[in-house]
C-alpha positions in Angstrom: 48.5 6.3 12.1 50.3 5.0 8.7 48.1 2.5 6.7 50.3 -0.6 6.5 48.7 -3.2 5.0 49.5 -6.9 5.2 49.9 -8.8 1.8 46.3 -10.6 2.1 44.7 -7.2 2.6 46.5 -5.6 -0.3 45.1 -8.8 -2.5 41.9 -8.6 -1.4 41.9 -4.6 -2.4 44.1 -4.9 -5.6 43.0 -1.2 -6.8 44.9 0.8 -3.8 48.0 2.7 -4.5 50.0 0.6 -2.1 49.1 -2.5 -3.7 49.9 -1.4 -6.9 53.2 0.2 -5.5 53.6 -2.8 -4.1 53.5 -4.9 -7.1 55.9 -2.7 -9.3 58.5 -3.3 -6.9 58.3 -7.1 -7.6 57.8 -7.8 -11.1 59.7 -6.2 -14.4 57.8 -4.4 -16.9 55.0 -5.5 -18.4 56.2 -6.3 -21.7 58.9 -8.4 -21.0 56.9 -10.4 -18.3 54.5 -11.2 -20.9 56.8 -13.3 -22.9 58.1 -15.1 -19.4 57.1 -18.2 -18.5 55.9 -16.5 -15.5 53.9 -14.0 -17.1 52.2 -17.2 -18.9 50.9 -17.8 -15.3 49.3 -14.5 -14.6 47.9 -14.5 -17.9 46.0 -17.5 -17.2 45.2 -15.7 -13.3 43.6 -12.3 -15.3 41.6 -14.8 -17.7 40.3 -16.5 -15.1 39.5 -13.4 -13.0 37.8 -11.5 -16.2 35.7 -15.3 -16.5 34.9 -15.1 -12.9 33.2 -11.4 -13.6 31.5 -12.4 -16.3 29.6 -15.1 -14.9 26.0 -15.2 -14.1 27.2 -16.6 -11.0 29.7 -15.1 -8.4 31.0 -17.0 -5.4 33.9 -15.0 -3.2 35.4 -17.0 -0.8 37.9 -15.4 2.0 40.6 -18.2 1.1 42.7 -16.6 -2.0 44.8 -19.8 -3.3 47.1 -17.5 -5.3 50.0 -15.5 -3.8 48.9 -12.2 -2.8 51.6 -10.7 -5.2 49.9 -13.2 -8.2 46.5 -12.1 -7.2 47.6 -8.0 -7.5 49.3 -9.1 -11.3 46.4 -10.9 -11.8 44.0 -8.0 -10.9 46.2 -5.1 -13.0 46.6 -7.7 -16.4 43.0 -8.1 -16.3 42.8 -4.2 -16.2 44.5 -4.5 -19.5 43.3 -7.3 -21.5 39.7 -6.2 -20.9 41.2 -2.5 -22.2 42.6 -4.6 -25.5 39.3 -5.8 -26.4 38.0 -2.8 -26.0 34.7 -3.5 -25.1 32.4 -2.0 -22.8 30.1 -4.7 -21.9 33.3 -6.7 -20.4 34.6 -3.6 -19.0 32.0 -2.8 -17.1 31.4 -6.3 -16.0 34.7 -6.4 -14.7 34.6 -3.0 -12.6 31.6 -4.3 -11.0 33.2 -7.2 -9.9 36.0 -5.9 -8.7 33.7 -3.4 -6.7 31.8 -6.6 -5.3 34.6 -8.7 -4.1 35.8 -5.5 -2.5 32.6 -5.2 -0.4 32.9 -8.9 0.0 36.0 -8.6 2.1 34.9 -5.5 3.3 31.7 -7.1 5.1 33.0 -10.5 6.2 36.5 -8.8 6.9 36.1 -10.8 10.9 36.5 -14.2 9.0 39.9 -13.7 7.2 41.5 -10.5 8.5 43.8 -11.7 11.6 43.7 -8.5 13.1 40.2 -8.1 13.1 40.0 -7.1 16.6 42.7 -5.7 18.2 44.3 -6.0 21.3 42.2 -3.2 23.2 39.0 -5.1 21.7 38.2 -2.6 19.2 37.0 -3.1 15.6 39.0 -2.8 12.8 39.1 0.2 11.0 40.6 -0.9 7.6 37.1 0.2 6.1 37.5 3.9 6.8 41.2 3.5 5.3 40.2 2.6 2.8 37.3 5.4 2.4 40.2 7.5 2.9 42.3 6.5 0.2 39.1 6.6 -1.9 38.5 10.3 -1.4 35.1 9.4 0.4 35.2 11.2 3.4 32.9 9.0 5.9 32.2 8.5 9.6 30.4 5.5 11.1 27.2 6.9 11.2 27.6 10.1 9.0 28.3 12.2 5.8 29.1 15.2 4.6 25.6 16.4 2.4 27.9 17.8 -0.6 29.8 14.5 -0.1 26.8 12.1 -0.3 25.2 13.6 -3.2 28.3 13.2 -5.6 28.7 9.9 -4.2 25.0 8.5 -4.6 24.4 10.1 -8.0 24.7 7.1 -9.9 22.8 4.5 -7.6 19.0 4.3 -8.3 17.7 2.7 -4.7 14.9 5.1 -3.7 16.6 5.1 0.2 19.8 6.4 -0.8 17.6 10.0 -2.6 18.7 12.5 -0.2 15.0 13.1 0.2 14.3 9.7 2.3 17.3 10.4 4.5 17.9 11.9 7.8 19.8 15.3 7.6 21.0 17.4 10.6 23.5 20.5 10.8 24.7 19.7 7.3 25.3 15.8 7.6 23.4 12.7 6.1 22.6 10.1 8.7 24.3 6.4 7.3 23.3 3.0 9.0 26.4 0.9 9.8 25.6 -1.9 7.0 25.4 1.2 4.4 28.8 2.5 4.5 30.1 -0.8 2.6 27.1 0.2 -0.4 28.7 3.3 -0.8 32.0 1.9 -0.7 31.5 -0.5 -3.1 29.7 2.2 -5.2 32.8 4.7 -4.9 35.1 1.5 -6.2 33.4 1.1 -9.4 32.7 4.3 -10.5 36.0 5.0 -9.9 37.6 2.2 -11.6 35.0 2.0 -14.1 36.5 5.9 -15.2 40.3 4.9 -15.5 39.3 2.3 -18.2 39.9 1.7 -20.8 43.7 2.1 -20.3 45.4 3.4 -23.5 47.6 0.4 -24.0 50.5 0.2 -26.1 50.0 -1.1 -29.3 52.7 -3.8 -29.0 51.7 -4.9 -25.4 48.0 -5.7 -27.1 49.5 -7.2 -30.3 51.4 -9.9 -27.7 47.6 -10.2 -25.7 45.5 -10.3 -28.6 45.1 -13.9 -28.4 44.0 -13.7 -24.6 41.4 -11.1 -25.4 40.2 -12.8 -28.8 39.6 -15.9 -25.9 38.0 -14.2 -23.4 35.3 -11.8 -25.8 34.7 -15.5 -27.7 33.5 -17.0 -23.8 31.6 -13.9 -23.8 30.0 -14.2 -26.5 29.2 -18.0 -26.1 27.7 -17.0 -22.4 25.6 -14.1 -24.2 23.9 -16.2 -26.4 23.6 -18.8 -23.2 21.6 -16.2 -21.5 19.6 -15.1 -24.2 19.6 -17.7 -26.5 19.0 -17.0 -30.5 17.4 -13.7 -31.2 14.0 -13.9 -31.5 12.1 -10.9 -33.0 8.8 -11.9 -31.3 10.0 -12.0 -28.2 11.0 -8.1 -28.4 8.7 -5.8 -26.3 6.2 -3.4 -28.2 8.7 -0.6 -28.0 11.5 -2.3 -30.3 9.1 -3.7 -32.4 7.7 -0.4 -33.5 11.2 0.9 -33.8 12.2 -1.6 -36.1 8.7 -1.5 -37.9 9.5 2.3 -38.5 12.4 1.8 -40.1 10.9 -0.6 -42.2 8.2 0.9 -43.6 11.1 3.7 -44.4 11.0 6.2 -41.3 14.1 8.0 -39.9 14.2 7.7 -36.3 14.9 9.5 -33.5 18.5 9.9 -32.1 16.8 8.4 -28.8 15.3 5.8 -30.9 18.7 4.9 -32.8 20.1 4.8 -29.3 17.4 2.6 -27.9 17.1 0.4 -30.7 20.9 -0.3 -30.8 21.8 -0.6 -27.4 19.0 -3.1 -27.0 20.0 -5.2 -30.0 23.5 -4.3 -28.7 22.3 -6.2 -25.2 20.5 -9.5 -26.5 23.8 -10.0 -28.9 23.5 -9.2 -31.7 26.5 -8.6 -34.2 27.3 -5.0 -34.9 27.3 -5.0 -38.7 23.9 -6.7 -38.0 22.7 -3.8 -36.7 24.1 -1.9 -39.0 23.0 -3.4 -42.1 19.3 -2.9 -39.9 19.3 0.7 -40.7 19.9 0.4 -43.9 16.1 0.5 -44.6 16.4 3.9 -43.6 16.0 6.8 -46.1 18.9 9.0 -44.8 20.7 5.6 -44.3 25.1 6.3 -44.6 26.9 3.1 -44.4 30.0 5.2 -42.9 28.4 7.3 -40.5 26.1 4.9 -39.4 28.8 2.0 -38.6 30.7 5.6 -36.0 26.9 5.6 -34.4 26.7 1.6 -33.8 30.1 1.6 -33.1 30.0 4.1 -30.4 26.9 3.3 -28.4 28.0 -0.3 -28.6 31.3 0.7 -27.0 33.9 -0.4 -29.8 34.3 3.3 -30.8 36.8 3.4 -27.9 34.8 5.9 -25.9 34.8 3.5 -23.2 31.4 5.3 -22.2 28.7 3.0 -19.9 25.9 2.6 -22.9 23.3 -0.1 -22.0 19.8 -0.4 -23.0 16.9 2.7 -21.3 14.7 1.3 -19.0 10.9 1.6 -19.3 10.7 4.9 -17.6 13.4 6.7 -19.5 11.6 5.0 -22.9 8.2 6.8 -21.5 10.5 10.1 -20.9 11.6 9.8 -24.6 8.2 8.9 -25.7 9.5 5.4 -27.1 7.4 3.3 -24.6 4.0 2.9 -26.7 1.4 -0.3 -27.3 1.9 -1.3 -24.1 0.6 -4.7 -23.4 -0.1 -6.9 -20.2 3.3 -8.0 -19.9 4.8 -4.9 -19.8 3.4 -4.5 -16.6 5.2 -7.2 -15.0 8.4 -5.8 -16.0 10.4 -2.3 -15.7 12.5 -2.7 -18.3 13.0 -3.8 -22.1 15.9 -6.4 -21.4 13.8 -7.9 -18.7 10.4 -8.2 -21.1 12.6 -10.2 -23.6 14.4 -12.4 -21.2 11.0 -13.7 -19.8 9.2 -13.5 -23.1 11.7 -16.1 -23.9 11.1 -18.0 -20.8 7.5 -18.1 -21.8 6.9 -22.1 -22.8 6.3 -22.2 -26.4 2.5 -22.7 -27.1 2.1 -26.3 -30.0 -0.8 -25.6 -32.0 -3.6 -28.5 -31.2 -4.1 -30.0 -34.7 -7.8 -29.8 -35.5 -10.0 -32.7 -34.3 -11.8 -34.5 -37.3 -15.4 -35.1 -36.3 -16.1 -38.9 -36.7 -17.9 -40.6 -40.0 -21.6 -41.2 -39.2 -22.0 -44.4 -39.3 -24.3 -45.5 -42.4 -27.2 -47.5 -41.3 -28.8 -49.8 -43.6 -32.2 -49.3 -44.7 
């Protein structure tokens, strides 16, 4: 049977051929929308959709108040702008939102999708379309072993390691609520490796403004969430990093990485952390700007840097002078966030004993 998607199922799964097919055929090209008054509107709808991923806080509802056509413009120009800014951080953000809504509609599909239940009274299979279109070759309870692996390389939950599941006659056993996970999973890696999209040149020159907006809201949210940096709040692991460099040691390319992608995290300005290794004794202004540049994504790689956790710092041998609180926490993003939690301690001034009284003799 032919997929045939109504127009609320092709804006609630924006990324499908059709709904991309579908949008070409009703709006010009991109370029020339963008100085319309129309492509004004969509503008705004991407801003707000790349605002929406960036927030701490997500709420999907089933009711889209855009057109279905605006919400498929608004999905592909948000493609774009993030791809203009170039930056990985909001890249990334925005594939994994993209992935979540999906499984949003995916999961409550019975409480928008009019043809949830069809006349027969069976369930609607627009989930295993959509697998199918996805290259994820899926049953209701079951997978392919080849299949699965490629598919759950990327996710860390213990129960998806092949060696907690079920396998029989060359299949992986899934639960019914599992085959949305891997769904979802499927969406962002996927979209996640077609961006950035090499954009014309022009096309960001007339964006620029729209991406200088939306990387400044990032920003201003970064520092929201983690607030000024503050050095003694960094786990033991950064502070000897940065206490090697400073004493005049040349570290480790896992230690640059770590170092950078964790200063990277918390906000700091690149040239910041450039001018940081500049205590270094083999320190190159040039070559080290390419290095800071590249794990912090503005190199144009487009590759998915982010801070190690704790266990690949202890593979790397960067996880040393552990303390207390590093217990309590499995990675070094998640030590500084609560270290800055942490109520700040006043000092209790010092209590001035009381004069003896002088008694008269």
């Amino acid at each position: 049977m032919v997929f045939a998607p109504s127009a609320k199922e092709l804006s609630h799964f924006p990324f499908l051929k059709k709904s991309q097919d579908h949008i070409k055929l009703r709006f010009s090209s991109l370029d020339s929308l963008l100085v319309d008054p129309k492509g004004d509107a969509l503008a705004a709808r991407a801003i707000s959709r790349i605002k929406e991923a960036i927030s701490p806080k997500k709420g999907f509802s089933p009711k889209v108040t855009s057109s279905a056509d605006e919400e498929i413009a608004g999905y592909a120009l948000a493609r774009i702008i993030v791809s203009c800014a170039n930056d990985r951080q909001l890249i990334d953000r925005l594939t994994r939102y993209e992935a979540e809504r999906a499984y949003y509609f995916l999961v409550n599909e019975e409480e928008w999708n009019q043809n949830y239940r069809s006349e027969d009274g069976r369930y609607s299979r627009l989930w295993l379309t959509i697998a199918d279109e996805l290259g994820v070759h899926i049953t209701e309870d079951r997978m392919r072993v080849a299949d699965y692996i490629e598919l759950v390389a990327p996710m860390h939950d213990d129960r998806f390691r092949l060696i907690n599941r079920h396998v029989a006659q060359g299949f992986v056993e899934i639960k019914s609520d599992e085959k949305y996970e891997l769904l979802r999973e499927r969406i962002r890696v996927l979209l996640r490796r077609d961006l950035p999209h090499r954009v014309p040149q022009p096309i960001c020159e007339l964006l620029a403004p729209k991406a200088a907006e939306i990387k400044k809201v990032y920003q201003e949210q970064m520092l929201r969430q983690f607030g000024t940096v503050e050095e003694q709040a960094f786990p033991p692991c950064i502070r000897t990093l940065i206490a090697a460099l400073s004493s005049g040691m040349n570290l480790t390319h896992a230690g640059r990485f770590a170092l950078t992608a964790f200063l990277h995290n918390i906000g700091m300005d690149t040239l910041a952390i450039a001018q940081l290794y500049a205590r270094a004794p083999d320190f190159d202004a040039e070559k080290t700007m390419y290095q800071v540049e590249h794990i912090t994504g503005r190199g144009g790689t487009g590759t998915d840097y982010t801070t190690p956790s704790c266990a690949a710092m202890q593979t790397t041998a960067l996880c040393v002078k552990r303390n207390a609180f590093c217990e309590r926490v499995n990675h070094p993003l998640s030590y500084y966030k609560m270290k800055k939690a942490e109520p700040k301690k006043t000092p209790v001034p010092d209590k001035q004993a009381p004069e003896k009284s002088k008694t008269v003799k």
